[in-house]
N, C-alpha and C positions, 0 to 999 in steps of 0.2 A: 780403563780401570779406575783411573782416577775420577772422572765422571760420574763413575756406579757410585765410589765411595763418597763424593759430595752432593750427589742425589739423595743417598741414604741417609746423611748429616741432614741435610737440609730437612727431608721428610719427618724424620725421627723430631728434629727441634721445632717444627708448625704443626705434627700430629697432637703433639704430649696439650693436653688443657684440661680443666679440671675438672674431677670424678662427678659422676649425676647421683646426686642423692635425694632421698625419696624427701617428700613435703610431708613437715609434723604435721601431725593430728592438728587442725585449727579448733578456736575458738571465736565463739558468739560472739559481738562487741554489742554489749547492752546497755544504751544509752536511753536516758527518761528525760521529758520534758521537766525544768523547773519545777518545784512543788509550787500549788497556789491554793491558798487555805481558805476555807469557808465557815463560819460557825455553824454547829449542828446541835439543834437543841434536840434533847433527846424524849424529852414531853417524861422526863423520869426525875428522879432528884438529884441529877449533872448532866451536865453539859459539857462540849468541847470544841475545838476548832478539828474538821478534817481537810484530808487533800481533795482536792474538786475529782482526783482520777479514779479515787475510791468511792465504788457503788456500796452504799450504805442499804442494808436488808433488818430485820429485829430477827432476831432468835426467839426470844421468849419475854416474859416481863424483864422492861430495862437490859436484858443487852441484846449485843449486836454484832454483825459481821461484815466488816467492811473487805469489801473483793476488789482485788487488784487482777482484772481480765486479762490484761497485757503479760501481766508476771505468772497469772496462777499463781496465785496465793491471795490468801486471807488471813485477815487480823480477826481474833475472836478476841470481843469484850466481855466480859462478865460482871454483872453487880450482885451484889448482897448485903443484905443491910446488917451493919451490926447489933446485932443485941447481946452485950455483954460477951459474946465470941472472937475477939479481936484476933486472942493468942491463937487460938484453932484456922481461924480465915490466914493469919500470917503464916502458920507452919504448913498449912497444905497448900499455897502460892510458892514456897522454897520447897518446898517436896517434889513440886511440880516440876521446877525448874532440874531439881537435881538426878531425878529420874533418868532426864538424859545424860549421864555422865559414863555411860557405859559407852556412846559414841561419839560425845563429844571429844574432840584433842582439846578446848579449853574453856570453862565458864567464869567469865567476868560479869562481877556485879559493880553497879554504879547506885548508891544512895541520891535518893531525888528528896529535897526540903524547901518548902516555900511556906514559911510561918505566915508570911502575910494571908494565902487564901487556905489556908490549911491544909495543905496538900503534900503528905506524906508518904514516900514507897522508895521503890528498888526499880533499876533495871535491869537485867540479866543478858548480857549477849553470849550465844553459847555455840564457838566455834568448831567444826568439824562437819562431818556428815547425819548429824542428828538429826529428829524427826521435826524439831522445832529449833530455829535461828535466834531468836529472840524471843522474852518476855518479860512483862513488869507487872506491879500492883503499885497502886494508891489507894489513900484513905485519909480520912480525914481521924482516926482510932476513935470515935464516938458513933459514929452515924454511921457512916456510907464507908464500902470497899469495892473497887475495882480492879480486876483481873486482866490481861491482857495476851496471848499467844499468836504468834505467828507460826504458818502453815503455808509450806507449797505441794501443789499439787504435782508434784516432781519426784523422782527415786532421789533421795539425799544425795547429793552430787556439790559442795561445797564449792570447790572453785568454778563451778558452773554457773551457780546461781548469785555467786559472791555480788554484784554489783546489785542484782536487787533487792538480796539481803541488805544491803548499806541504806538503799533508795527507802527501803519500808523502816526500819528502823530510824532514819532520820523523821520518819511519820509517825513513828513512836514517841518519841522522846518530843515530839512538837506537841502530839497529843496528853502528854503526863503533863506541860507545862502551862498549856491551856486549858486544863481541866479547872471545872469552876462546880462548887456546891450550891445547890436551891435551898 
């Protein structure tokens, strides 16, 4: 008897180890080469530096769509030239932005000013599951205005796409600062 019941101890103390629970949902780990920048003249009246990874196409007169193949997604640029329309070009660049506020959880705007080449705008980053991640405009308020949106090819999925939201907006705010007027 005494046997059975230290058989038992013994069994019972080397059976017991711990519970199997299931494996979370994983995620992607989405990792991008270095940016490396190249100037791109745009044969229009600006220019700027882009990332070597982004395939540069025209839309229409002066702008453009630079396609990120790896991410799915594209940056859309827009120009237009001012004539006397500055206030109307600016209020429908923030209208644009604000649109998405019905799915955004947050929009942060960051003012961009380089007196030296005249180059003044906004950049908007706009957190949550929205249709667009980021967006900015420049302008020099006499001449020339630039528009800018990001777009994935993607069901809005935020912490999905988070890191190459970061990656392309880090391609943004390179592109607002390299922006140069003809």
């Amino acid at each position: 008897m005494r046997n059975i019941l230290l058989g038992l101890l013994a069994f019972s103390l080397f059976s017991c180890g711990e519970d199997t629970l299931p494996k979370p949902k994983a995620q992607l780990r989405l990792d991008y080469k270095d940016a490396k920048y190249g100037f791109f003249d745009s044969g229009c009246s600006y220019q700027f530096e882009v990332n070597e990874m982004a395939k540069v196409s025209s839309k229409n007169a002066c702008s453009f769509e630079l396609h990120y193949p790896k991410m799915k997604a594209t940056l859309y640029l827009t120009y237009k030239p001012v004539n006397g329309n500055i206030d109307t070009l600016l209020i429908d660049a923030q209208k644009l932005t604000y649109e998405h506020v019905i799915k955004a959880d947050d929009i942060t705007t960051q003012p961009y000013l380089n007196y030296e080449k005249r180059v003044y705008g906004m950049f908007s980053a706009v957190g949550g599951d929205a249709a667009t991640n980021a967006q900015f405009y420049v302008t020099d308020s006499t001449k020339h205005f630039v528009a800018g949106s990001l777009y994935f090819y993607a069901k809005p999925n935020y912490d999905s796409i988070l890191p190459a939201v970061n990656y392309v907006k880090n391609d943004m705010r390179h592109l607002m600062e390299t922006i140069e007027w003809k």
